[in-house]
DRENPA-692915 format. One record per atom (N, C-alpha, C): residue in three letters; atom name; x, y, z; residue number from 0. Coordinates in steps of 0.2 Angstrom, whole numbers, plus 5000, padded with zeros to 4 digits. Example, Ala and Ser with C-alpha at 12.3 -4.5 7.8 and 13.67 -1.06 7.14 Angstrom:
BEGIN
   resn   name     xx     yy     zz   resi
    ALA      N   5066   4972   5039      0
    ALA     CA   5062   4978   5039      0
    ALA      C   5066   4984   5039      0
    SER      N   5064   4989   5035      1
    SER     CA   5068   4995   5036      1
    SER      C   5064   5000   5039      1
END
This chain:
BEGIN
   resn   name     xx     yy     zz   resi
    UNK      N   5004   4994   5000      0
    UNK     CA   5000   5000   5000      0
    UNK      C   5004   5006   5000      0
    UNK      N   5004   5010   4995      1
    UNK     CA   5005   5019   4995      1
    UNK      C   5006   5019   5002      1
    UNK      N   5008   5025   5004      2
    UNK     CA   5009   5029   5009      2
    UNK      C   5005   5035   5008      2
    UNK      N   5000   5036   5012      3
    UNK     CA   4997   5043   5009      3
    UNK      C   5001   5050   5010      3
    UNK      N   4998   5054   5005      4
    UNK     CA   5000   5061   5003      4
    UNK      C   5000   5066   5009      4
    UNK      N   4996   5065   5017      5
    UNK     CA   4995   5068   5020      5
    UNK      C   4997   5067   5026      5
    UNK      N   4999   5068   5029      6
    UNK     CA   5000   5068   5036      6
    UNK      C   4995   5066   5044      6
    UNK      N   4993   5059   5042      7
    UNK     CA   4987   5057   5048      7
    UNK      C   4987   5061   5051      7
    UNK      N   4991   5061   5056      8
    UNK     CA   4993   5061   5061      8
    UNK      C   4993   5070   5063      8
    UNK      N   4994   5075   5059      9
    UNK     CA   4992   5082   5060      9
    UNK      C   4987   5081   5058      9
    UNK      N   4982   5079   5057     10
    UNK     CA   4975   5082   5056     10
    UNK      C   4972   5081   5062     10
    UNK      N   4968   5085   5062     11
    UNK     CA   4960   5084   5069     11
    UNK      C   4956   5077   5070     11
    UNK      N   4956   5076   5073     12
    UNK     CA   4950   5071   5073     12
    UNK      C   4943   5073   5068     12
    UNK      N   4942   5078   5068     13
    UNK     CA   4936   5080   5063     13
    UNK      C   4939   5077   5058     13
    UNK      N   4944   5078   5057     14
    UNK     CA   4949   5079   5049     14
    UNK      C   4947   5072   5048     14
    UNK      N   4951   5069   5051     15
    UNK     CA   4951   5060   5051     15
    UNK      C   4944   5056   5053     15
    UNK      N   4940   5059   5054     16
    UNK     CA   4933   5054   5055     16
    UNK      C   4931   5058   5046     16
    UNK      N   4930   5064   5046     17
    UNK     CA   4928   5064   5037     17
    UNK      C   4932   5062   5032     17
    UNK      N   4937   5058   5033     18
    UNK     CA   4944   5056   5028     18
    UNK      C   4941   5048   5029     18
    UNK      N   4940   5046   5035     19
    UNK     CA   4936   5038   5036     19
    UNK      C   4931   5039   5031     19
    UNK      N   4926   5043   5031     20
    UNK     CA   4919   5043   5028     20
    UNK      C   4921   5043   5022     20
    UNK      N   4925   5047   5021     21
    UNK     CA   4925   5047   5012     21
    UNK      C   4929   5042   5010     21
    UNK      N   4933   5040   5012     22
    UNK     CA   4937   5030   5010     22
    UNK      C   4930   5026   5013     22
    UNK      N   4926   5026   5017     23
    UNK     CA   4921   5022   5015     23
    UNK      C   4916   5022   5013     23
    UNK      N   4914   5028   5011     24
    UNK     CA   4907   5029   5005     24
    UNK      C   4913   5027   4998     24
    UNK      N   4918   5028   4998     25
    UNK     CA   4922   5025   4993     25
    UNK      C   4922   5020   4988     25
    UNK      N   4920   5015   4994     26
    UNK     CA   4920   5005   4992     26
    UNK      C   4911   5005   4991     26
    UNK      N   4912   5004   4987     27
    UNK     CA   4904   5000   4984     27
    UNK      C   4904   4992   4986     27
    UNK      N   4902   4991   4991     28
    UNK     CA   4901   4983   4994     28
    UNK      C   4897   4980   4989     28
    UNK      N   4895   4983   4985     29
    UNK     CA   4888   4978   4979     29
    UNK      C   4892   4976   4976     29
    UNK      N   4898   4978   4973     30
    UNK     CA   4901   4978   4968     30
    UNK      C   4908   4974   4969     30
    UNK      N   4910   4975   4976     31
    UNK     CA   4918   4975   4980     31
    UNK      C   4916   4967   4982     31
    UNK      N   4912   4964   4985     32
    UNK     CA   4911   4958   4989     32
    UNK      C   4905   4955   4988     32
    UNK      N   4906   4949   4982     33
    UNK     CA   4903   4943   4980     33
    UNK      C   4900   4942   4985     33
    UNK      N   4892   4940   4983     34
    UNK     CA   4886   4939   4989     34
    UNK      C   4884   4934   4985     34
    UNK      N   4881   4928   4989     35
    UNK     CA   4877   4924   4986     35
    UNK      C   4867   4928   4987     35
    UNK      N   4864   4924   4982     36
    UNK     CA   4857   4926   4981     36
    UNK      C   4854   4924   4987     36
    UNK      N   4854   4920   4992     37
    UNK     CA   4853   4918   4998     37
    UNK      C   4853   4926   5002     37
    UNK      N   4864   4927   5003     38
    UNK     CA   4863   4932   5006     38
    UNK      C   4861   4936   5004     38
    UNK      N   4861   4940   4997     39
    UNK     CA   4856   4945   4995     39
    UNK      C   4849   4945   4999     39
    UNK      N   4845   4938   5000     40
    UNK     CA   4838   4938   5001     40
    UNK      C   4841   4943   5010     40
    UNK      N   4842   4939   5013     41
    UNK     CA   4843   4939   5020     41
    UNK      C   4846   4945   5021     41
    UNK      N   4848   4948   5018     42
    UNK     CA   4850   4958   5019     42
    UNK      C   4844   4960   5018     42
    UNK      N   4841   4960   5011     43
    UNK     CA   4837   4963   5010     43
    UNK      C   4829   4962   5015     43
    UNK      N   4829   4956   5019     44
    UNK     CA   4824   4956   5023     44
    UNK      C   4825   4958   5030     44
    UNK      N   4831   4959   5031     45
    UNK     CA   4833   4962   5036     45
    UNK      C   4833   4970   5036     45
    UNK      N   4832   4973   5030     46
    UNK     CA   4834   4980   5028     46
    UNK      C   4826   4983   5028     46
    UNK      N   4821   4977   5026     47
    UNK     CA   4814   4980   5028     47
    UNK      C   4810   4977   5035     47
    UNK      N   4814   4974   5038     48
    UNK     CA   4812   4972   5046     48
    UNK      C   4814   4979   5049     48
    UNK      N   4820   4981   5047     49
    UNK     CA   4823   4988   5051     49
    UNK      C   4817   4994   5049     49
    UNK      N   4817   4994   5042     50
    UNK     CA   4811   5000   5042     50
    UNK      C   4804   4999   5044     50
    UNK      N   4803   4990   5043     51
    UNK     CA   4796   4991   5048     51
    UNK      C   4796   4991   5055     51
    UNK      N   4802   4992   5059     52
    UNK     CA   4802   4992   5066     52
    UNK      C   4801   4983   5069     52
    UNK      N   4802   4980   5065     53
    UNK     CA   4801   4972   5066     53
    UNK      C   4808   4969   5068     53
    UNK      N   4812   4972   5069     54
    UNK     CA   4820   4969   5068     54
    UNK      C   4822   4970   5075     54
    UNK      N   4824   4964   5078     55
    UNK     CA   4826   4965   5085     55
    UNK      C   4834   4967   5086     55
    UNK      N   4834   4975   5090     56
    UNK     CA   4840   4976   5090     56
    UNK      C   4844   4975   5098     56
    UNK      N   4850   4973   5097     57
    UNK     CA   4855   4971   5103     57
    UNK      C   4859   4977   5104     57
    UNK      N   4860   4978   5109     58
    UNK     CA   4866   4983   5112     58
    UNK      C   4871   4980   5112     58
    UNK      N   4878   4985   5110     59
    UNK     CA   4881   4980   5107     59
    UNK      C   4888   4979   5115     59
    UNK      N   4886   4984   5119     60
    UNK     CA   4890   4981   5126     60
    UNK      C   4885   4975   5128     60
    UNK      N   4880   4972   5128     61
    UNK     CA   4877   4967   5130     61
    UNK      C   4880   4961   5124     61
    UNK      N   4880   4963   5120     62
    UNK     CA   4884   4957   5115     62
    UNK      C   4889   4957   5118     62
    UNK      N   4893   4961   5116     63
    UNK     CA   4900   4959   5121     63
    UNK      C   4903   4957   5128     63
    UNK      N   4898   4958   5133     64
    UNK     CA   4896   4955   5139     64
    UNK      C   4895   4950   5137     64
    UNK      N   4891   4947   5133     65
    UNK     CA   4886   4941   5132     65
    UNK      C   4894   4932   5130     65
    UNK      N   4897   4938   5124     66
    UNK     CA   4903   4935   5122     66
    UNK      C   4908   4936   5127     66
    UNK      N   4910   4939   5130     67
    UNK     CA   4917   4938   5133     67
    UNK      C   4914   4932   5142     67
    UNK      N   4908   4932   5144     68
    UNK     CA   4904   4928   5148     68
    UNK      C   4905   4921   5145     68
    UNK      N   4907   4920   5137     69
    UNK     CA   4907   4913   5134     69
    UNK      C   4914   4909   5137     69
    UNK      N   4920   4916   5136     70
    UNK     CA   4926   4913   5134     70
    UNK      C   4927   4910   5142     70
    UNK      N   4931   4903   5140     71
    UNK     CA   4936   4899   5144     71
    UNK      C   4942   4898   5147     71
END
């Protein structure tokens, strides 16, 4: 990988959270990462459970509690 042209590390934190967004509105996932029609189906019914309010959502410190409660 390149070395980027700019200096991380002087920017602001503004600077570098808009510099994240724009490297991620960047990658078009539809196009970047083979999906099978299966997963297609199961994004797409999970993307209208969200907007019916039908989608059960987890906090994600209780995931993480949930998972580190597992490890041995």
């Amino acid at each position: 990988m390149a070395k980027p042209a700019v200096d991380i590390n002087a920017l602001s934190k503004s600077e570098r959270l808009g510099l994240i967004e724009e490297l991620w509105e960047s990658l078009d996932a539809e196009h970047d990462v083979p999906i099978s029609s299966a997963q297609r189906d199961e994004l797409k019914a999970r993307a209208e459970a969200l907007k019916a309010g039908t989608l059960e959502m987890l906090d994600l410190g209780d995931v993480l509690d949930a998972i580190r409660s597992r490890r041995v």
